[in-house]
N, C-alpha and C positions, 0 to 999 in steps of 0.2 A: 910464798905459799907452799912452795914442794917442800923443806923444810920442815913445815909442820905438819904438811900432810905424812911425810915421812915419820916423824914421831909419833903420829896417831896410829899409823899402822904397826909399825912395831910393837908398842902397846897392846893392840889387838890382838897381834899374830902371841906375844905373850901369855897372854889370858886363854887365848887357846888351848897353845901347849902346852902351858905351863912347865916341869919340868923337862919337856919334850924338847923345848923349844933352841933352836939353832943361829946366829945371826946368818948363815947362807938363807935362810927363809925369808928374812926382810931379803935381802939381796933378791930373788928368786920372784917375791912380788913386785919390788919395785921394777925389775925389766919386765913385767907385763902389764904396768901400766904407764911404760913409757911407751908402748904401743899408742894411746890416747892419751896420753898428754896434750900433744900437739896438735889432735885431728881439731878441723875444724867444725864446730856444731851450732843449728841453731836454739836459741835461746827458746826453753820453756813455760810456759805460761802457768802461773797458780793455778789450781782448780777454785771453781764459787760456784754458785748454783747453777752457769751456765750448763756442768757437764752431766753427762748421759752416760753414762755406757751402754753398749749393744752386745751380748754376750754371744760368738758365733764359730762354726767351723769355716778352716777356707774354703769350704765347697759345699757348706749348707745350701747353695745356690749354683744352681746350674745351667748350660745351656750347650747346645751340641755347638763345637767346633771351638772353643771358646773358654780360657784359662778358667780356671772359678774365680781366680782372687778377682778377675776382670769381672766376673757378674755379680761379685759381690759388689764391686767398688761402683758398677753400674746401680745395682737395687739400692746403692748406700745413695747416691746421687739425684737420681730418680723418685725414692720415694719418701726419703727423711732425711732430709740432707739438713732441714729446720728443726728436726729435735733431737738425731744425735750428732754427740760431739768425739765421744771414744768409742773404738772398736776393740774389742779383747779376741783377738786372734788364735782359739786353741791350737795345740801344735801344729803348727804350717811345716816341718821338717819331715826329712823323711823318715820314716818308721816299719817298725814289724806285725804289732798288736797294741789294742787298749785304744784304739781308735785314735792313736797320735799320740798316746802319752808314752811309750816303748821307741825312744828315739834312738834312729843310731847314725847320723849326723846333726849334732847340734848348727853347726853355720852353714849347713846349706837347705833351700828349700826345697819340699816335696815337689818333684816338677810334674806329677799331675797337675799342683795345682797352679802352678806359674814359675816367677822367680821375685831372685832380690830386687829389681825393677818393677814387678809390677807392686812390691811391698811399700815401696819408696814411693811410686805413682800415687797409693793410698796413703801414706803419711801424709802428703805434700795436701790431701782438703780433708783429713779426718785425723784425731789421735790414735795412736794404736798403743795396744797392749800386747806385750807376746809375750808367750809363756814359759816358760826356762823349768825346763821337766831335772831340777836339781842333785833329785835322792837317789836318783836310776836310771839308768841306760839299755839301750837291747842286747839283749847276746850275738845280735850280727853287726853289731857297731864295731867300729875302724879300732874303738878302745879297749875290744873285749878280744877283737883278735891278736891285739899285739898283747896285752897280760896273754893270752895261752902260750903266744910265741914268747914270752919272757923278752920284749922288748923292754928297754927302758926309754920313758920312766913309766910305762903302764905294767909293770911285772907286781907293784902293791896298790892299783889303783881298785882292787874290790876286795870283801871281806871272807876268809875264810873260815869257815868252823873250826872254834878254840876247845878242848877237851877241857880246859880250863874255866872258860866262861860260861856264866849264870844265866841263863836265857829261861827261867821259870817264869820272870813278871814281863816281859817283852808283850808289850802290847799287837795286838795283829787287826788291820780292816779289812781280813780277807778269812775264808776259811784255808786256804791253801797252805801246804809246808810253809815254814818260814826257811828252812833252805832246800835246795835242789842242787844236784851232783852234774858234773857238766866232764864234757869231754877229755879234762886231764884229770877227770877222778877226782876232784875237789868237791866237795859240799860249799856250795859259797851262798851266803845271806839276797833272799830274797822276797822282798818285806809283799809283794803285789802277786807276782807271779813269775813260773820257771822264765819268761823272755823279760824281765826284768829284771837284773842284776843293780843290788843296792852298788854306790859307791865308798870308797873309803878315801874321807878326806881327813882322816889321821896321818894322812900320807900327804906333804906338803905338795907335790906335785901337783897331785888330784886339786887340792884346793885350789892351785892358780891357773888349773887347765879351767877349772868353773868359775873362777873368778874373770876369766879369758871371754867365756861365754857370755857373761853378764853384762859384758864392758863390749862387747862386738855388738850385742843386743840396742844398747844405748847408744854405739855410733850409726846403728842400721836407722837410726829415726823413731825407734820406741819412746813413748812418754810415760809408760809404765809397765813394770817389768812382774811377770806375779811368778812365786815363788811355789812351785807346786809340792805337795805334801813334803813343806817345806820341817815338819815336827820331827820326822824319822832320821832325819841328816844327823847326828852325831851317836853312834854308839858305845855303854860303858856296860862292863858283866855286872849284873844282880840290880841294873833296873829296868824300868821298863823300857828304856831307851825311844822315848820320846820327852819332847822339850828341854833337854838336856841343856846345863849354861854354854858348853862350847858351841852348842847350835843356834841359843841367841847371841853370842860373841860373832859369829859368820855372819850372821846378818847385818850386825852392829859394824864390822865391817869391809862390810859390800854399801853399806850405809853413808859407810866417811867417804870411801869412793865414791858413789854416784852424785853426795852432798858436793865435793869437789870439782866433778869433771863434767858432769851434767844436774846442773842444782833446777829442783824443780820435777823432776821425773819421779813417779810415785812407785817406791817398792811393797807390794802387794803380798802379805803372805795369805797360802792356805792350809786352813790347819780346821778338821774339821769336830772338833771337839767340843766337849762342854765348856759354857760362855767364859769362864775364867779363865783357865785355861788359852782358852783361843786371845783373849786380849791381851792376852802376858807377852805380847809378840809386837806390842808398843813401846815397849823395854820401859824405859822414865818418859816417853811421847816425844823424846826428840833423835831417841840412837836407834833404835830399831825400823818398825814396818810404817810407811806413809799412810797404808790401807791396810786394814783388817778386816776379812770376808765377818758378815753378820750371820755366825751358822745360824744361830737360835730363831731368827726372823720367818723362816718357810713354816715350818712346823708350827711356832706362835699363833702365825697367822692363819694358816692353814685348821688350827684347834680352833679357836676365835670366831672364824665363818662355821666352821662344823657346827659348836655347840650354842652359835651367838651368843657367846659371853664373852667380854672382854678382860675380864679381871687377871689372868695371866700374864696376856701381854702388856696388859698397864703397868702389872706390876713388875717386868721385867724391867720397859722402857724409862723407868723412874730412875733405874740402874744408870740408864746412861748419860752420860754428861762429855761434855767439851774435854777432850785431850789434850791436846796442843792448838798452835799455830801452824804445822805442819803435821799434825795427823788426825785422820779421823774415819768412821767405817766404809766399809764397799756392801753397801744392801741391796739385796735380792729377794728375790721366791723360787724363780727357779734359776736350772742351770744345765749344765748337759750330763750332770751326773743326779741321781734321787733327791731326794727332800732327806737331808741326813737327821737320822734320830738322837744322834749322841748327846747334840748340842743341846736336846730337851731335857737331856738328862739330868733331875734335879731341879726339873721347872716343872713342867710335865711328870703326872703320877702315873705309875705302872699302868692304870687301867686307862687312862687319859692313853697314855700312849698305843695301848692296846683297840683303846677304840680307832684308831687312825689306821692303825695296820688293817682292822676290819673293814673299814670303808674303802681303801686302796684299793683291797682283795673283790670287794663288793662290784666298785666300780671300773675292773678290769685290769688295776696295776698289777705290778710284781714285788714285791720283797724282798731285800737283801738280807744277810744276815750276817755276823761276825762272830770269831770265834775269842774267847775269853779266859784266861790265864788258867782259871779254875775249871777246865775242860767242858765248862756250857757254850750256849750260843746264845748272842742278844741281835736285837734289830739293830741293822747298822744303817741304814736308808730304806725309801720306800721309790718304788721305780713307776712313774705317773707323768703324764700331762698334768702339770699345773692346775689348769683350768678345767679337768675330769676327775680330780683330786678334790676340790670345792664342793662339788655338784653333791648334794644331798637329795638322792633322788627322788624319797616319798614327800619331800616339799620343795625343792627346784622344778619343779615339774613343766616351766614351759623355759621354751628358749633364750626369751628376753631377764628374765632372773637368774640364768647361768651366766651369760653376759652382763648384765649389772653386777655380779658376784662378784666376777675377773675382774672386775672395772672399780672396784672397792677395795677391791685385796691392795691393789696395784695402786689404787689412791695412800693407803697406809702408806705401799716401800716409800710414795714418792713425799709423802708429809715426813720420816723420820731423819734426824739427823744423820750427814755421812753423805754419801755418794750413790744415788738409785743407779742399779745397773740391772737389765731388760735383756731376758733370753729371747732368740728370735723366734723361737714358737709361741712362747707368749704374746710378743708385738703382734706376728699375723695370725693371733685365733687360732691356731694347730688342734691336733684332738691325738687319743694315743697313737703309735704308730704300730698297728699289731703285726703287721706283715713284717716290718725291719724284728721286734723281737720274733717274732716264732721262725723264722727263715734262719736266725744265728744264734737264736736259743742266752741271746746276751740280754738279762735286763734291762738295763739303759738303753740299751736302741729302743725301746718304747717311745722314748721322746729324743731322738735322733736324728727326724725324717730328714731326706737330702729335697730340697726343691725345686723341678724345675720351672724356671723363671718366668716363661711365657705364661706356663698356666697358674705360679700366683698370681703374677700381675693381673690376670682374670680374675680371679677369683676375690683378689681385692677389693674389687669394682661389686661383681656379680654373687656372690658367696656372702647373703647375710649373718651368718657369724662371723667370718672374718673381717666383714669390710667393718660391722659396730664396735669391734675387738679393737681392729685397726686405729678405725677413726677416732674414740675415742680416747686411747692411751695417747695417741698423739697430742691430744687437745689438752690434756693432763699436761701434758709434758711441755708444750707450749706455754701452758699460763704458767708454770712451777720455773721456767729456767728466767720469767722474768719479775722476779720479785726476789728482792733479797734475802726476804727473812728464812730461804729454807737453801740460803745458804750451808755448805757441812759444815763449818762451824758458827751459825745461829746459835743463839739459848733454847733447849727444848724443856716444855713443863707439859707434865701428862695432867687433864684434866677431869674431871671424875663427872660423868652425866649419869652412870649408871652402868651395868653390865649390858646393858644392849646398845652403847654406843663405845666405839673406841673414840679420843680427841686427845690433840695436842693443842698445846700452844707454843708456836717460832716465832723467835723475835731476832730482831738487827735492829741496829743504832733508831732508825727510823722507820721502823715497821712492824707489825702484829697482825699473822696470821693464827687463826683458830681454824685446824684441819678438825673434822668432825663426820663420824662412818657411823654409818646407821650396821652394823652386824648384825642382825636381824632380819629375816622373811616376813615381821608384821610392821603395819603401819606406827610411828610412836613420833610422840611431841614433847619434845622439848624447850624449856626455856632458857636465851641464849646469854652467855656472859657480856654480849655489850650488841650492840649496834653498829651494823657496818655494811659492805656489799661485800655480795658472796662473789667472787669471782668466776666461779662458773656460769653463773648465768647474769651478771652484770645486776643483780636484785639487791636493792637495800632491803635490808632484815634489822627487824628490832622487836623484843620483847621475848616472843616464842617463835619455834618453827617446827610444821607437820615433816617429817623425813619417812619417804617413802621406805620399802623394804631395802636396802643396801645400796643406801642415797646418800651422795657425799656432798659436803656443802665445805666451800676454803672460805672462811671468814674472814675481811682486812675489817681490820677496828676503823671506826670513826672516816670511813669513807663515806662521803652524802652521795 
């Protein structure tokens, strides 16, 4: 096996550098994966419909005296231990800024929030995801200080301002310089912000110190590894220096590696752009990403409930189809960053898009904005609670049709092909968080809140929007991980009822589900493509069916 693993990476590392390229670099990789060659690991399990993900900080959850990762792993145990199955861990390292995504030790834990034990304690009854902050590091990282001190080999591990190089199309998600002047007088590339220094994995070292990180990650007990604004990693003068081939080559592999040393663990890119785009990071569905975040799906759906009409996103969803055997999507709504607009780009018409920005504003979010080659500025996210995002207030008007909203939206993620993965404000019913924005003046902290434990666990129970929110995404989520057909990779066929209902049809070898969303605040009837019982409420259905305002019914065919 080493043998050809050896061959493949060569290969790789060729296609990289192409004429760059060194035989000391195979050399240089291969001693950093004899580090795990020989560790021992346990065996991975395929994803199927069993899995969930849970999308969380390690100290969204609190409790005085008491690590977080331990109250997380406690609320994980305690209150869903029956519907999820993965945990995606945003940065748990220690950091400067960006709320964990400015790391400046990749292998050690933030010990606010615990340690490498208590990460292992929650591998050992949940999957985990951690996040490998790839494109950038912090300026007070062990990395940044030895490039000023001209140690080697971090003296060419970041990128300096070229008088030579084209930086007119360089795309930016941020308004900020793209670069920033630092302590030895240097301008050096900073795609996020001045405490974010991109790296330069033109420099082979760089690549096997993160190729180091990757492969520490998967012996720490990760079953999937995501790849954070994984688009920006390779830059060339005069383009825009995103999705470059040397950047799906890096992947490609970290791919042969992880296929090798831990087969089965799914690499996850983010890449938050429009749909095509974003899926080019399948490569041919077997050398690239395991999972591909679904940008286009927040904003889809989110349009869908706004104007109940579903003809966008049907017609997106038709798009998609079966990848691989080994890959297929990671779908959401929310996450701990906005509902990003890019990905509508081209789906969604300017004034379509414009209408969302208005309701955001209406309904008390925030706004991001990006700045653009040609010196404008476009909407780059929308910064909201989820489920305060939905709410159309001159016809949402009582509480129980905001919760049925949420509880529809969330019936979609969990009907589409791919892998539904559940932000934790979403799970427990959350609402904006105004005090974290206006206190740090940070967008995002809108839907950020940290929780402590004692008082969800109440509020659970006691707190009618939460506990309906609660209860019911759970009970989704229970009947969805036990049927096959919505397995991620099922057949999906979008079903045409009408613009006031969104439906599919998933199928596996021996099963037919018809998911079916009323999008709609009015009463409407339908008649049904077969006869079957609806799973949600154990009813045989045949002929027609009344669906209340944003009433979901999972049809299994020919069930008596």
């Amino acid at each position: 096996m080493l043998a050809k693993l050896t061959n493949e990476i060569e290969k790789k590392l060729q296609l990289i550098y192409q004429e760059n390229y060194q035989p000391e670099y195979l050399e240089k990789m291969l001693a950093c994966i004899a580090n795990y060659t020989s560790k021992p690991h346990f065996p991975i399990a395929t994803i199927s419909e069993q899995n969930i993900y849970l999308i969380t900080y390690g100290d969204s959850f609190y409790e005085t005296g008491k690590a977080p990762l331990q109250t997380l792993h406690q609320f994980l145990e305690t209150q869903v231990n029956d519907v999820i199955t993965d945990v995606h861990l945003l940065p748990i390292f220690p950091y400067t800024s960006d709320d964990g995504f400015s790391v400046t030790d990749y292998t050690a834990i933030d010990s606010s929030l615990g340690d490498w034990k208590d990460v292992q304690a929650l591998s050992n009854d949940f999957r985990i995801m951690l996040d490998f902050v790839a494109n950038h590091i912090s300026k007070s990282s062990k990395w940044f200080e030895n490039y000023l001190n001209q140690k080697a080999p971090y003296s060419d591990f970041f990128i300096e301002k070229e008088a030579d190089f084209d930086y007119r199309n360089v795309i930016r998600p941020r308004t900020s310089p793209l670069f920033h002047t630092y302590e030895n007088g240097k301008a050096l590339w900073s795609t996020f912000s001045e405490d974010q220094l991109d790296l330069n994995v033109r420099n082979i070292d760089c690549l096997v110190a993160l190729t180091n990180v990757l492969l520490l990650y998967a012996s720490k007990g990760a079953t999937s590894i995501r790849l954070d604004a994984i688009g920006f990693l390779w830059k060339e003068s005069g383009t825009t220096c995103m999705h470059l081939p040397e950047t799906h080559e890096i992947i490609s592999l970290w791919r042969v590696l992880i296929d090798a040393l831990y087969p089965n663990l799914q690499i996850i890119t983010e890449t938050n752009v429009p749909h095509e785009e974003n899926i080019s990071y399948f490569g041919n569905g077997e050398n690239e990403a395991n999972l591909v975040y679904q940008f286009p799906l927040p904003p889809l759906v989110l349009h869908t409930m706004t104007t109940h009409d579903s003809k966008k996103l049907s017609e997106w969803a038709r798009s998609i189809s079966p990848v691989s055997e080994t890959a297929t999507y990671f779908n959401f709504l929310a996450s701990h960053d906005g509902i990003g607009m890019r990905p509508a780009t081209g789906i969604l018409s300017p004034a379509e898009i414009d209408h969302l920005v208005q309701k955001t504003k209406q309904n008390g979010g925030q706004v991001s904005y990006k700045d653009n080659p040609d010196g404008t500025q476009s909407v780059y996210e929308l910064n909201i609670n989820y489920s305060e995002a939905l709410q159309n207030k001159e016809e949402d008007v009582t509480e129980d049709l905001v919760i049925k909203k949420m509880i529809a939206a969330h019936a979609i993620l969990f009907m589409l092909q791919g892998v539904p993965a559940i932000y934790y404000h979403s799970l427990v019913g959350s609402k904006n968080d105004y005090d974290g924005f206006e206190t740090s003046g940070i967008n995002r902290r809108i839907n950020r809140e940290k929780l402590e434990i004692t008082q969800l666990n109440s509020e659970l129970e006691t707190n009618p929007y939460r506990n309906k929110i609660f209860s019911s995404l759970k009970e989704l989520i229970s009947i969805r991980r036990n049927h096959k057909a919505f397995s991620p990779f099922a057949k999906q066929q979008v079903i045409d009822f009408g613009s006031d209902v969104f439906a599919l049809k998933r199928e596996a070898a021996d099963e037919c589900i018809y998911g079916i969303v009323n999008v709609s605040c009015q009463k409407i009837t339908k008649k049904l493509p077969c006869s079957g019982k609806n799973l949600l409420t154990d009813q045989t259905i045949e002929g027609e069916i009344t669906l209340f305002p944003y009433e979901v019914i999972w049809l299994k065919e020919g069930t008596k």
